[in-house]
N, C-alpha and C positions, 0 to 999 in steps of 0.2 A: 844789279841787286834791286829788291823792290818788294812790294808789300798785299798780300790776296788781300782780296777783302775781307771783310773786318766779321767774325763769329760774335754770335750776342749770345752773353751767358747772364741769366738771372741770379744773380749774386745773395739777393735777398737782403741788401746792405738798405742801412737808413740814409733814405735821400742826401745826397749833399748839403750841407748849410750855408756854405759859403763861396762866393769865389773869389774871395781875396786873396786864399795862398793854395799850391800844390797840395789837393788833401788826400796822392795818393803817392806812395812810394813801393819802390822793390829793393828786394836782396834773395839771389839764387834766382831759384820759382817761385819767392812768395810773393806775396802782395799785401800793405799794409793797407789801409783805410783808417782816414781820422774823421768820426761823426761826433759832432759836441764833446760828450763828457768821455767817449768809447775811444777804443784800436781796435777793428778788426782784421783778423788773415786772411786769406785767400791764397789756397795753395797751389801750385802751379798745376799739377797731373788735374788737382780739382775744375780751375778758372778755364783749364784747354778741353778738357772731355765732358766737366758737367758730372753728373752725379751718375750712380750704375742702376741699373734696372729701371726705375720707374721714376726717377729723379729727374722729374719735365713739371712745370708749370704749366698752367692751362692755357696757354700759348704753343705746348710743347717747344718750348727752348729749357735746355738743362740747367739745372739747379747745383751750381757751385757750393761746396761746403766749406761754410765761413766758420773761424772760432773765434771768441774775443779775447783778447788777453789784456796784459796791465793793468791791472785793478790800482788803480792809484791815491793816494794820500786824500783824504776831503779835506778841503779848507774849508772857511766859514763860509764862502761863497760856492756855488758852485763852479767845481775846475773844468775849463772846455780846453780840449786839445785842439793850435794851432798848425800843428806842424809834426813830422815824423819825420825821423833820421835813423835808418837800419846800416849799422856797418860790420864787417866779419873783417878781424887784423889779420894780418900775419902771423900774430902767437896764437892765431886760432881760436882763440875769443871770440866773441860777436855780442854785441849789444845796441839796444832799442834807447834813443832819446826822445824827449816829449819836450817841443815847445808848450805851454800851458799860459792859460791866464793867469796864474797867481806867480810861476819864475819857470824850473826845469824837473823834469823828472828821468831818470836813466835806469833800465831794467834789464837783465843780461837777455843772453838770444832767444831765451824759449819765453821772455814776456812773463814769466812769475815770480822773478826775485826782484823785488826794488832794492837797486843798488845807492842811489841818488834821491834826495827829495831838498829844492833848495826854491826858496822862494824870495823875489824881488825884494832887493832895499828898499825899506819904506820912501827913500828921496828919488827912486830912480819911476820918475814920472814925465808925460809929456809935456811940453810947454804950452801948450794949450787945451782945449778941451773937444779935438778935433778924435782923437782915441782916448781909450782908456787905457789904465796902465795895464802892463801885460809883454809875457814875452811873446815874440811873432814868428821867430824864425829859429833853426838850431841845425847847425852842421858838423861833423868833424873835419878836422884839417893835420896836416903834416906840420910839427915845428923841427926845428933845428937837430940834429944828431938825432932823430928817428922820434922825436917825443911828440904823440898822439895830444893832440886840443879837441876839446868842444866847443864852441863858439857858441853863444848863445844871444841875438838883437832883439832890442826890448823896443818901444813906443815908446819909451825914453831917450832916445838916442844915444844909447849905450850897446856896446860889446859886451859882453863879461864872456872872461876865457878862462876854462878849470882844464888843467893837466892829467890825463890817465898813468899812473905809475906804475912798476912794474908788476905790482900785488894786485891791479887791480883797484886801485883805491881810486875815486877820483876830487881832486880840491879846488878850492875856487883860486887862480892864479893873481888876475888884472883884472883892469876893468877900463876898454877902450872906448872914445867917445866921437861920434859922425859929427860930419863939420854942422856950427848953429843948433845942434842935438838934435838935428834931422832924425824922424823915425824908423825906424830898419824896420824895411821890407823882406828883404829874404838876403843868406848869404850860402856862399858857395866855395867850395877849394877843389885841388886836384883828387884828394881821398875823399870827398863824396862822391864826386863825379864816378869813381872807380868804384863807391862803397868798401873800403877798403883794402887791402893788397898790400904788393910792393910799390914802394915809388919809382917811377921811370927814370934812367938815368936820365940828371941835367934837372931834374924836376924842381922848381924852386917851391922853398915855402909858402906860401901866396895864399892869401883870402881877399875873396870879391864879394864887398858887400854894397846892397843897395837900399834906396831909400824911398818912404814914400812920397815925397820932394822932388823928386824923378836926377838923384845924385849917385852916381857909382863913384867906389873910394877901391883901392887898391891896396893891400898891406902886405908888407912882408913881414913873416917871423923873424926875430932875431935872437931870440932867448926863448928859456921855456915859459911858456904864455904873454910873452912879451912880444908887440907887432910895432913897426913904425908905416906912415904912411906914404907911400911911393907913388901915385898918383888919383888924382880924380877929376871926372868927368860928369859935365852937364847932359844928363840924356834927352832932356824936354821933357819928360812924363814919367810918373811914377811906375818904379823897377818892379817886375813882379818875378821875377826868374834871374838868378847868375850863375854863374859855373866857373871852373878853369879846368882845360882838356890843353897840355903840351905849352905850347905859347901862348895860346887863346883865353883874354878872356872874354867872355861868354856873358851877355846881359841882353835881358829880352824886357821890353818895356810897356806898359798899357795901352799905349797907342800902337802896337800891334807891329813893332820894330826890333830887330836885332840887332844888335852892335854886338861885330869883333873887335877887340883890343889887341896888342902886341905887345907880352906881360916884362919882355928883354929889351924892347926897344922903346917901349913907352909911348905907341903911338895906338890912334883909331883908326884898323885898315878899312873898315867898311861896315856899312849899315845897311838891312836892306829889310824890305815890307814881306813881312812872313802873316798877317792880316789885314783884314781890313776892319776891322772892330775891334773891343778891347780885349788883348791877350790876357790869358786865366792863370800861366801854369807852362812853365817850360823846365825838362829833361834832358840829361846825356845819358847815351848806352854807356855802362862801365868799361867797354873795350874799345869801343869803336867811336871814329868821329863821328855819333851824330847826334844831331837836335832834333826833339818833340816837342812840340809847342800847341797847342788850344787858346780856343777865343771863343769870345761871346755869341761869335757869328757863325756857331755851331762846326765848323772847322776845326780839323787835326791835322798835322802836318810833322814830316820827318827832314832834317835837312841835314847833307855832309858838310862837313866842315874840307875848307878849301886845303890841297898838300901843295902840289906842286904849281897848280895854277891859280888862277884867282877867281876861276868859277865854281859857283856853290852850288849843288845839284837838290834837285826835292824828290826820295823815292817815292813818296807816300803823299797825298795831298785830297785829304778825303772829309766828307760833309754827314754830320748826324742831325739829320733834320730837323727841329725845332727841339734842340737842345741846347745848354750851355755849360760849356767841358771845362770840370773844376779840378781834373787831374790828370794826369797822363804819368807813365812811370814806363822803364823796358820791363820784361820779364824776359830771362835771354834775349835771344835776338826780334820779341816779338813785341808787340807797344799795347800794352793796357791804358785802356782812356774809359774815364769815371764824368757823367753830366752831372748837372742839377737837377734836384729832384726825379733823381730815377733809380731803380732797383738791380739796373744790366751793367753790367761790365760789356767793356768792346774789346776784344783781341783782335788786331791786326798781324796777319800771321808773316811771318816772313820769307821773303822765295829768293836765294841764292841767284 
């Protein structure tokens, strides 16, 4: 297995802002994009062929047709989206979450109906004045007897976890707290990883979150929105990607490092240098073992996750040259990657 080279499609997207978190996500063939205050789509037939007829830029590379959607709540400030979480369940639902600077926003799958609008406790601030308050990160996860969570990590060093019920509804459950109120960086479970779905037999409740302290904590669900904490680990540098795929968890770090974990056993099988400068933005395929990872040092990279032995193979290990990749997401089996300040999408296509 392995990966052609990489198709540029002129997306027409506003430059990247940031590369503090993954500001590009998928579900199906679409593609989210988070620019400041925006979510834009990019649809998969669109982002692979480009536009019909005369749909070339004056470079002739084709012209993806992007739409925006989530028109979202104003606060008194302006709201900048940190984050995208696209999941489709199993009751065949599907709904868009928004980490935001003012708390969470939730919109069903077509991105028009705001289901959610909840904004941070005035007390749930950082301890210093190193961030501003602000939610950062937003995933779903599996709890206990099939009950769907959001998970949402603030610069406060808080969790907050709201429960989706069976109508649809969703409410604000707990509110869990990173050791010292360490700031949440990004957090990850085995139904992001998947986007969705069934859970795999053996599949434990598990959320992997991290910090920007460079601390990953481990939690298991035990009740509905209820998590206890099972282990944590010192990574050295601040977390910018986690997951959980099977036993693994899954933590990629600034210093351009991945660590598996062993979610049963409680241990660190191995770490190993997926860059040499600081990582942007790390992904799982929802089927398959693998990781997509970017850095500052213009680098993208696809890695398997180890089954029977303990080598980790790199299909894909490819350079956009004076760039810096603030996203990466699959689209099936094929890996969309988003730079700074640029207008293209890169499809790395996939070859069996």
């Amino acid at each position: 297995m392995g990966f052609a080279e990489e198709d540029r499609v002129n997306a027409r997207l506003k430059a990247s802002p940031t590369g503090q978190l993954n500001n590009l996500a998928g579900l199906d063939d679409t593609l989210y994009f988070a620019h400041l205050d925006q979510v834009w789509t990019v649809s998969g037939a669109s982002a692979a062929k480009g536009g019909e007829g005369d749909d070339v830029d004056a470079k002739g590379r084709p012209i993806a047709r992007c739409s925006r959607i989530c028109d979202m709540v104003s606060g008194s400030d302006r709201m900048l989206v940190r984050q995208i979480a696209p999941v489709s369940l199993y009751s065949g639902q599907s709904y868009i979450a928004l980490a935001t600077s003012i708390g969470v926003e939730v919109f069903d799958g077509s991105g028009r109906t705001l289901i959610l609008h909840w904004n941070l406790p005035a007390d749930d601030r950082p301890r210093d004045h190193t961030l501003a308050p602000t939610a950062t990160c937003v995933a779903w996860a599996s709890g206990p007897d099939g009950a769907v969570h959001l998970c949402v990590g603030t610069a406060g060093g808080r969790i907050h976890v709201f429960v989706l019920d069976s109508f649809g509804r969703i409410s604000h459950a707990d509110t869990m707290y990173t050791p010292d109120f360490e700031p949440v960086s990004c957090i990850g479970s085995h139904m992001s990883a998947r986007r969705g779905g069934d859970a795999a037999f053996g599949e434990r409740p598990v959320l992997v979150v991290g910090t920007y302290e460079g601390t990953s904590v481990l939690y298991q669900a035990t009740g509905p929105g209820e998590y206890d904490v099972i282990r944590q680990v010192r990574e050295g540098a601040p977390v910018v990607g986690c997951a959980a795929w099977g036993d693994f968890a899954v933590v990629g770090a600034q210093n351009g490092t991945v660590a598996l974990h062993s979610i049963s056993r409680g241990i660190t099988l191995g770490t190993y240098r997926a860059h040499s400068r600081m990582m942007s933005c790390l992904a799982l395929h929802p089927t398959k073992g693998l990781i997509a990872t970017g850095a500052e040092d213009a680098t993208v990279a696809v890695w398997e996750l180890p089954t029977s032995s303990a080598e980790i193979r790199m299909p894909l290990s490819a350079c956009w040259q004076s760039s810096v990749v603030t996203g990466v997401a699959f689209r099936g089996d094929d890996l969309a990657v988003v730079p700074y300040d640029h207008e293209e999408i890169a499809l790395y296509k996939h070859q069996p």
